[in-house]
VOLUMMI-478586 format. One record per atom (N, C-alpha, C, O): residue in three letters; x, y, z. Coordinates in Angstrom, 3 decimals, m for minus. Each point is the difference from the previous one (the first is absolute). Last residue first. Example, Ala and Ser with C-alpha at 12.3 -4.5 7.8 and 13.67 -1.06 7.14 Angstrom:
# VOLUMMI-478586
+-------+----------+----------+----------+
! kevex !       px !       py !       pz !
+-------+----------+----------+----------+
!   SER !   12.850 !   m2.250 !    7.080 !
!   SER !    0.820 !    1.190 !    0.060 !
!   SER !   m0.770 !    1.090 !    0.730 !
!   SER !    0.509 !    1.108 !    0.169 !
!   ALA !   m0.219 !   m6.828 !   m0.239 !
!   ALA !   m0.890 !    1.190 !    0.000 !
!   ALA !    0.900 !    1.200 !    0.000 !
!   ALA !    1.036 !   m0.019 !    0.665 !
+-------+----------+----------+----------+
//
This chain:
# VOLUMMI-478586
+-------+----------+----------+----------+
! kevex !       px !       py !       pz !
+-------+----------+----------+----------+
!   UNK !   48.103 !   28.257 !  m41.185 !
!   UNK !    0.384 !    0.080 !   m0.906 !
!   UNK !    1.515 !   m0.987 !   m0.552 !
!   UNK !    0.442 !    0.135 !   m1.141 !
!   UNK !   m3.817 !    0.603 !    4.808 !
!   UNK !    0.087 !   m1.175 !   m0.550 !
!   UNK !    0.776 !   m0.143 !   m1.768 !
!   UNK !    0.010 !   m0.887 !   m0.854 !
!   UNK !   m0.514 !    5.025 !    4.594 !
!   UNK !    0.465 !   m1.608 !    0.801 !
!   UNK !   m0.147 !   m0.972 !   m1.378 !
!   UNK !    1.030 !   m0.671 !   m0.063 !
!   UNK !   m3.109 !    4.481 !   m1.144 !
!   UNK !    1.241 !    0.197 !    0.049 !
!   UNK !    1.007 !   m1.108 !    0.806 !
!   UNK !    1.098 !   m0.370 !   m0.414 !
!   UNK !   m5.541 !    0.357 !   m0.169 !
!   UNK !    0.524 !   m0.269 !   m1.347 !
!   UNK !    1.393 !    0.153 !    0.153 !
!   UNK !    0.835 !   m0.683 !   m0.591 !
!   UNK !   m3.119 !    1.843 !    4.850 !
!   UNK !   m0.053 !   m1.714 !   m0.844 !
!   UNK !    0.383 !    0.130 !   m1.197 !
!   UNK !    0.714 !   m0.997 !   m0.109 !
!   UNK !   m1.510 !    5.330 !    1.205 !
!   UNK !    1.095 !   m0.884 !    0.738 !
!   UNK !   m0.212 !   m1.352 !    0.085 !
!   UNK !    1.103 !   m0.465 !   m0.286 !
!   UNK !   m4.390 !    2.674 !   m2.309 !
!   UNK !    1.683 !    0.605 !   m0.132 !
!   UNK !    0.735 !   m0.895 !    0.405 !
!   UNK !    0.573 !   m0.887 !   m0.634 !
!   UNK !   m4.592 !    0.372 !    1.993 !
!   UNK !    0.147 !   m0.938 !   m0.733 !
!   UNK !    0.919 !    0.606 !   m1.220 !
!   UNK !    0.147 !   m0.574 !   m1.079 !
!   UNK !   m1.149 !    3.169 !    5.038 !
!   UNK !    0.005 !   m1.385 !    0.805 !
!   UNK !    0.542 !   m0.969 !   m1.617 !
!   UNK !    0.977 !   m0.740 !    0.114 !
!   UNK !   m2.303 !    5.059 !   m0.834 !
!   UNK !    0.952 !    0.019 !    0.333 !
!   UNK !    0.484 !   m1.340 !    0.788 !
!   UNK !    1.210 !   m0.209 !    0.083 !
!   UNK !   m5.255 !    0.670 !   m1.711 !
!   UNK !    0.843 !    0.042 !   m1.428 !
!   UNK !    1.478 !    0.112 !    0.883 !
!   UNK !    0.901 !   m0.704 !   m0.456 !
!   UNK !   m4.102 !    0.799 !    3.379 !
!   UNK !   m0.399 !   m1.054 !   m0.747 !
!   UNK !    1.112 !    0.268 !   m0.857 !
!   UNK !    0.983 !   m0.636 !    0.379 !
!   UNK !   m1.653 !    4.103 !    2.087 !
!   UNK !    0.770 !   m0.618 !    0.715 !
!   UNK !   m0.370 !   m1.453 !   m0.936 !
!   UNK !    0.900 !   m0.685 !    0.486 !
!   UNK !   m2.989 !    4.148 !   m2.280 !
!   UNK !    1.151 !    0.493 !   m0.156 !
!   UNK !    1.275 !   m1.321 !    0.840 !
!   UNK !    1.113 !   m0.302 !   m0.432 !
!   UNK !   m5.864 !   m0.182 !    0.191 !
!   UNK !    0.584 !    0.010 !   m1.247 !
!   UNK !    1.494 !    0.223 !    0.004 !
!   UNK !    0.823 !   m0.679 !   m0.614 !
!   UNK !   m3.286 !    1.938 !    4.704 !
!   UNK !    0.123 !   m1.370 !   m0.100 !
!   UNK !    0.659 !   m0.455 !   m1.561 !
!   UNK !    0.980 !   m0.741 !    0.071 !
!   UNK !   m1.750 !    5.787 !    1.146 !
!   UNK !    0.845 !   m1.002 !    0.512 !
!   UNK !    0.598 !   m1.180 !   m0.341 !
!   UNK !    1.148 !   m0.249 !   m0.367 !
!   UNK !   m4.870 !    2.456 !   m2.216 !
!   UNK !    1.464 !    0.322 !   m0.213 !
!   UNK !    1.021 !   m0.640 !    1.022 !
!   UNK !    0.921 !   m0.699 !   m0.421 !
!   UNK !   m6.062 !    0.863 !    0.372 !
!   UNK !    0.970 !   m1.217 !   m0.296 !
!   UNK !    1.346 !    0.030 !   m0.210 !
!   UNK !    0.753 !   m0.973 !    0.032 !
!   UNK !   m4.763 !    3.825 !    2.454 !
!   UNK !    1.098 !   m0.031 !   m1.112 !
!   UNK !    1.065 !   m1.147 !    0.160 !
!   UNK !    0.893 !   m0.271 !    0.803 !
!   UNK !   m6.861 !    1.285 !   m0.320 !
!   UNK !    1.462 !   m0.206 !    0.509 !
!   UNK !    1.317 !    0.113 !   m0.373 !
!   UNK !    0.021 !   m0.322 !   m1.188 !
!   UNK !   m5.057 !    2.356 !   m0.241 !
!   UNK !    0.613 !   m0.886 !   m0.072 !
!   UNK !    1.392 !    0.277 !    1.503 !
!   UNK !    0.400 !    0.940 !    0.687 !
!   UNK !   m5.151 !    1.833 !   m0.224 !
!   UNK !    1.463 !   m0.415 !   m1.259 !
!   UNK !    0.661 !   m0.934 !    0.411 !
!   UNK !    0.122 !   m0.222 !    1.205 !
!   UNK !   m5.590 !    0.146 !   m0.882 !
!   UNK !    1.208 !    0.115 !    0.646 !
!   UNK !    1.213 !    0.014 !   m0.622 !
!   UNK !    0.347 !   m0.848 !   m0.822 !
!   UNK !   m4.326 !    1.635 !   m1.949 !
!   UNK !    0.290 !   m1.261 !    0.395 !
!   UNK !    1.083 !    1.038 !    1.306 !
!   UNK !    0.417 !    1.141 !   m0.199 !
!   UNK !   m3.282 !    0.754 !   m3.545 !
!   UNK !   m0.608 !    0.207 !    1.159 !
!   UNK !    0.604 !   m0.945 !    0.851 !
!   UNK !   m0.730 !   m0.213 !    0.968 !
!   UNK !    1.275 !    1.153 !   m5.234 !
!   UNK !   m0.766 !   m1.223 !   m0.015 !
!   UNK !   m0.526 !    0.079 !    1.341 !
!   UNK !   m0.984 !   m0.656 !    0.342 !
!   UNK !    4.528 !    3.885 !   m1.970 !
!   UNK !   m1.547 !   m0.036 !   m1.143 !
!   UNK !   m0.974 !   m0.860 !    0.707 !
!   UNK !   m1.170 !    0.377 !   m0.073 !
!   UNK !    5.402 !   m0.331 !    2.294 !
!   UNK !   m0.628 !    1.024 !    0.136 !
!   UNK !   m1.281 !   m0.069 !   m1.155 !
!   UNK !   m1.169 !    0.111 !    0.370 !
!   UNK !    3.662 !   m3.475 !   m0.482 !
!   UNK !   m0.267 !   m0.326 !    1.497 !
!   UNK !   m0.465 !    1.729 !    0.262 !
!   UNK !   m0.597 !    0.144 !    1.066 !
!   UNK !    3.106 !   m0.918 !   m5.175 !
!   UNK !   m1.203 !   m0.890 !    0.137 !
!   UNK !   m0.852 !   m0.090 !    1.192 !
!   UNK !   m1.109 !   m0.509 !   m0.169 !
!   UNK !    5.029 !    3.274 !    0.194 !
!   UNK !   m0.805 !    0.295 !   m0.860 !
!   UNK !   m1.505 !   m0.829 !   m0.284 !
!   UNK !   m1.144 !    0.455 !   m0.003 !
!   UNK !    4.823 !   m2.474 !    2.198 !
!   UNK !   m0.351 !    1.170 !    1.256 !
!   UNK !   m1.052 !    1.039 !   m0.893 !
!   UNK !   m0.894 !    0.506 !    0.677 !
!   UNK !    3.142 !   m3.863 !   m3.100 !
!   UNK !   m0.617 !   m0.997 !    0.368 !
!   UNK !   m0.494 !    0.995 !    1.309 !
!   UNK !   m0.811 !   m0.593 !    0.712 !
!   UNK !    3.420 !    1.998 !   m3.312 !
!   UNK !   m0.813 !   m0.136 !   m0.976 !
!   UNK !   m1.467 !   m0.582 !    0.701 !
!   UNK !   m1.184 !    0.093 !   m0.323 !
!   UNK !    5.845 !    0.978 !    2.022 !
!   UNK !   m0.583 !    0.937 !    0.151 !
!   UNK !   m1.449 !   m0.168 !   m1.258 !
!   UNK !   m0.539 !    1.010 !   m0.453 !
!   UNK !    3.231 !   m4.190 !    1.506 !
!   UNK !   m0.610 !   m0.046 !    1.207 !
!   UNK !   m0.227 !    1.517 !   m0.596 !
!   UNK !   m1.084 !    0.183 !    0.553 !
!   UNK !    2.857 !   m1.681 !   m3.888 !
!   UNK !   m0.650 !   m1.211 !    0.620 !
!   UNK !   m1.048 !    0.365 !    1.221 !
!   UNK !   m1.162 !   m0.389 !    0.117 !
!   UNK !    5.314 !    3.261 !   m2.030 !
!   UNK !   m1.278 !    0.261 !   m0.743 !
!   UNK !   m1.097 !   m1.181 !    0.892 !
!   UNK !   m0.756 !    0.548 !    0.803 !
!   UNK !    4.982 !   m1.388 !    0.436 !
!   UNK !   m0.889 !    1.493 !    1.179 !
!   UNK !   m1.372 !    0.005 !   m1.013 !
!   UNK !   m1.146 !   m0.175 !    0.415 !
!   UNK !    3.808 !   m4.113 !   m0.921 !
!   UNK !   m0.202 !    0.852 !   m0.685 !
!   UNK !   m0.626 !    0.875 !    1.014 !
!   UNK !   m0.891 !   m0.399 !    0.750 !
!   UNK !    1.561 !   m4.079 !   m0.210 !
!   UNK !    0.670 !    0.890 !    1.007 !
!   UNK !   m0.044 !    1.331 !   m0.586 !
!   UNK !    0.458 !    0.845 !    0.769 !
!   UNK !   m1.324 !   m5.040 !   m3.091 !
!   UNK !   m1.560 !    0.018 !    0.936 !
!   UNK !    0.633 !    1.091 !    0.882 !
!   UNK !   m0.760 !    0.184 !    0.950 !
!   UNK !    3.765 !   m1.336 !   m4.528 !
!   UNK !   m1.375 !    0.592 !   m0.243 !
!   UNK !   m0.661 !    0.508 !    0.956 !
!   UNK !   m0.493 !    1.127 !    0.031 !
!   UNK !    4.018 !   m3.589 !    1.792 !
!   UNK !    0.868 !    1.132 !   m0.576 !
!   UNK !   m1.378 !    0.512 !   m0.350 !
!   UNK !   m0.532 !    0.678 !    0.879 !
!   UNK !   m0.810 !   m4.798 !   m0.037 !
!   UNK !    0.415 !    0.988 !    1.060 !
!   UNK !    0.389 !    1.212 !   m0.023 !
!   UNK !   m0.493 !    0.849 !    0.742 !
!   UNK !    0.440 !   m3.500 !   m4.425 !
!   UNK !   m1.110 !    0.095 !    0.096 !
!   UNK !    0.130 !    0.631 !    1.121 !
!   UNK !   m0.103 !    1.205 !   m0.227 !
!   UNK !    4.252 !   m3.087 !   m0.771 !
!   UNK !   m0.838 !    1.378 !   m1.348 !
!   UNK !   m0.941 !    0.388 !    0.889 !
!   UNK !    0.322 !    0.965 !    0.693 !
!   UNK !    1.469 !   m4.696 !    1.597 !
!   UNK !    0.650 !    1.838 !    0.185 !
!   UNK !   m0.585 !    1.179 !   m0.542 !
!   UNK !   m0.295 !    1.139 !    0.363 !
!   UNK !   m1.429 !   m5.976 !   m1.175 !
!   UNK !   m0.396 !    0.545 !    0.735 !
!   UNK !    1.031 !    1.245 !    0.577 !
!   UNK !   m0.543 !    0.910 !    0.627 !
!   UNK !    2.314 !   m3.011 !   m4.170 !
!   UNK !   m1.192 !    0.719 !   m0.318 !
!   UNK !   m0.948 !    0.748 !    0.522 !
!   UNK !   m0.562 !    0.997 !   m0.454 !
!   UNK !    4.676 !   m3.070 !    1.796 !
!   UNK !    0.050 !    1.044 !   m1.039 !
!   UNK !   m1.342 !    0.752 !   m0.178 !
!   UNK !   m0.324 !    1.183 !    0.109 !
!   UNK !    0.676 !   m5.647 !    2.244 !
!   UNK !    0.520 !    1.346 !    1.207 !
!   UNK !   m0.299 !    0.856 !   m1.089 !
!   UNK !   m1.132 !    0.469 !    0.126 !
!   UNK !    0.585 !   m4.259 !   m2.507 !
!   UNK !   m1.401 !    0.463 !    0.921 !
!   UNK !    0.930 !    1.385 !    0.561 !
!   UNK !   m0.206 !    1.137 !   m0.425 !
!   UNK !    3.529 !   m3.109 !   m1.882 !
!   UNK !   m1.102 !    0.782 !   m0.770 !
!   UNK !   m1.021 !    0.139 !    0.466 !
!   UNK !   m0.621 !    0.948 !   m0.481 !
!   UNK !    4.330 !   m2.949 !    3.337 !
!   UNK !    0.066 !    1.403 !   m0.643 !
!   UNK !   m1.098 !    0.837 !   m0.776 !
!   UNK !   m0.346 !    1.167 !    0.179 !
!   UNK !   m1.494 !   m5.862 !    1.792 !
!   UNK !    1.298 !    0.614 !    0.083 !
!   UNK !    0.100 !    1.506 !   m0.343 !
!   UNK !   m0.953 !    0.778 !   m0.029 !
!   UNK !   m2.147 !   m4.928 !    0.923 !
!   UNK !   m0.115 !    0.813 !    0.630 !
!   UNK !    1.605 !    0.965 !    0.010 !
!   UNK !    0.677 !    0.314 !    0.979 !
!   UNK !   m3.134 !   m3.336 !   m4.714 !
!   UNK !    0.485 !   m0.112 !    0.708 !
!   UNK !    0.288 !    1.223 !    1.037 !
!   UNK !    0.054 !    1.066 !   m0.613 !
!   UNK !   m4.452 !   m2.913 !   m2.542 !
!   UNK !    1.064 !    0.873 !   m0.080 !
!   UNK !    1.186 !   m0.390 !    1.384 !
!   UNK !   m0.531 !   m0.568 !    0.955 !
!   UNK !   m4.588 !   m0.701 !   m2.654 !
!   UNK !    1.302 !   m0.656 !   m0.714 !
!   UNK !    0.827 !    0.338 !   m0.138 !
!   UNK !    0.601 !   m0.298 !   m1.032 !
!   UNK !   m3.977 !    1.898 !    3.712 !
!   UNK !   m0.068 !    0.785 !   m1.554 !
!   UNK !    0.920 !   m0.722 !   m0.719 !
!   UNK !    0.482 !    0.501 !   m1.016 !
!   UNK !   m0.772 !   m1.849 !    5.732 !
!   UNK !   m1.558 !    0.270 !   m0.677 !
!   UNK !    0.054 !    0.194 !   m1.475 !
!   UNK !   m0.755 !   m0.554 !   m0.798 !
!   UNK !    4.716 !    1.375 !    3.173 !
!   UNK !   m0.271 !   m1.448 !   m0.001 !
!   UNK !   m1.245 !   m0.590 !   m0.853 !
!   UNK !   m0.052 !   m0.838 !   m0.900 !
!   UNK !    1.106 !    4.986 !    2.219 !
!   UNK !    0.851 !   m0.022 !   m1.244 !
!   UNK !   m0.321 !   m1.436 !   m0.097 !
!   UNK !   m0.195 !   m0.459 !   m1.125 !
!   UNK !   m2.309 !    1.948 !    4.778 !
!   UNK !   m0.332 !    0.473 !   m1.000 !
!   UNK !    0.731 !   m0.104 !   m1.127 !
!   UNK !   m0.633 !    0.248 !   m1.026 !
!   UNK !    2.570 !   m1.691 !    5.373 !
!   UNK !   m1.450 !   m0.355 !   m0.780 !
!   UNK !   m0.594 !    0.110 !   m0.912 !
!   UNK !   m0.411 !   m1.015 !   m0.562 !
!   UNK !    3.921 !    3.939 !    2.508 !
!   UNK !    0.506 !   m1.666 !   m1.087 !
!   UNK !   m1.126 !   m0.627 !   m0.197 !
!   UNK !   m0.305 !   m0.250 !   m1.166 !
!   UNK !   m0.536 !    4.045 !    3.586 !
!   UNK !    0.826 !    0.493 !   m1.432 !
!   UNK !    0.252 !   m1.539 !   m0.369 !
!   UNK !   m0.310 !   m0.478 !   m1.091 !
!   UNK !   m3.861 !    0.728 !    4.306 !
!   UNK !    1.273 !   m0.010 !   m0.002 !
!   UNK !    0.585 !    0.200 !   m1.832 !
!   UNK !   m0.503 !   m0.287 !   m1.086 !
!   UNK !   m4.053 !   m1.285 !    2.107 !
!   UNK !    0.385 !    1.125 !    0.466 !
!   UNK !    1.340 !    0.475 !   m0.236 !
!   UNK !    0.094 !    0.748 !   m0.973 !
!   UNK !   m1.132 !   m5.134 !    1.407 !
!   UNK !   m0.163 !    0.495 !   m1.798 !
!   UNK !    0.127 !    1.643 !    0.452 !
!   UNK !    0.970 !    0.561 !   m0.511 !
!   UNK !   m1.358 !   m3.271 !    4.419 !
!   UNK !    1.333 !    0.063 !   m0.753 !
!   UNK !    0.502 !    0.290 !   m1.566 !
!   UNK !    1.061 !    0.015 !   m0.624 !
!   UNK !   m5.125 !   m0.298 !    4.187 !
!   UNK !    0.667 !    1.424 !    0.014 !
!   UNK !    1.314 !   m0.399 !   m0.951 !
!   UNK !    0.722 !    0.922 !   m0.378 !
!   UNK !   m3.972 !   m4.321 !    0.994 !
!   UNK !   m0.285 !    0.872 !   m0.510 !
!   UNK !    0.606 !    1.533 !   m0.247 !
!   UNK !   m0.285 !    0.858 !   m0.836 !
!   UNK !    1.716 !   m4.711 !    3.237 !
!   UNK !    0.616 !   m0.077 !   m1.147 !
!   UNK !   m1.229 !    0.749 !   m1.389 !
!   UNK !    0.095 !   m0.108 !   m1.222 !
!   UNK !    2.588 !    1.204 !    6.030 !
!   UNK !   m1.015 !   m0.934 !   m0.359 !
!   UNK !   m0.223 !    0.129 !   m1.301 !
!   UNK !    0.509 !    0.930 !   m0.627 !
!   UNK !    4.090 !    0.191 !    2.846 !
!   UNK !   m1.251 !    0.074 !   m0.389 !
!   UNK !   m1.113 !   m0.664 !   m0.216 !
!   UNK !    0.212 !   m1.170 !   m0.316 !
!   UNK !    4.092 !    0.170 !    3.563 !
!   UNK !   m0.337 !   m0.126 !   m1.421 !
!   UNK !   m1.356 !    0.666 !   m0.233 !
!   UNK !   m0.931 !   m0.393 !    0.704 !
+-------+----------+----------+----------+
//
């Protein structure tokens, strides 16, 4: 079992938190936002910023985003 600082962390925690249930419409939304946060513009904005500012370039999140949304595909699809 988590401890029970790490458990607001978590996708149901947080719907829980917000007076929300951990169903279809959290998955939906957090898809949207993943789907957003996977934009090429994103990371090529964010490799622009990191050249003006003098920062190390970024990482690309594109993987992990990509395997996230697809992980909570296939659960929607099992629970349909």
């Amino acid at each position: 079992m988590p401890s029970p600082r790490i458990r607001p962390a978590r996708g149901g925690g947080d719907a829980r938190c917000q007076g929300r249930g951990d169903g279809t419409g959290l998955r939906h939304r957090l898809l949207t936002l993943l789907e957003t946060a996977n934009a090429p513009r994103r990371l090529r904005y964010a490799q622009l910023l990191a050249v003006i500012n003098v920062w190390p370039p970024p990482n690309d999140p594109a993987p992990a985003l990509a395997w996230f949304a697809e992980a909570l595909r296939a659960r929607a699809a099992r629970h349909v």
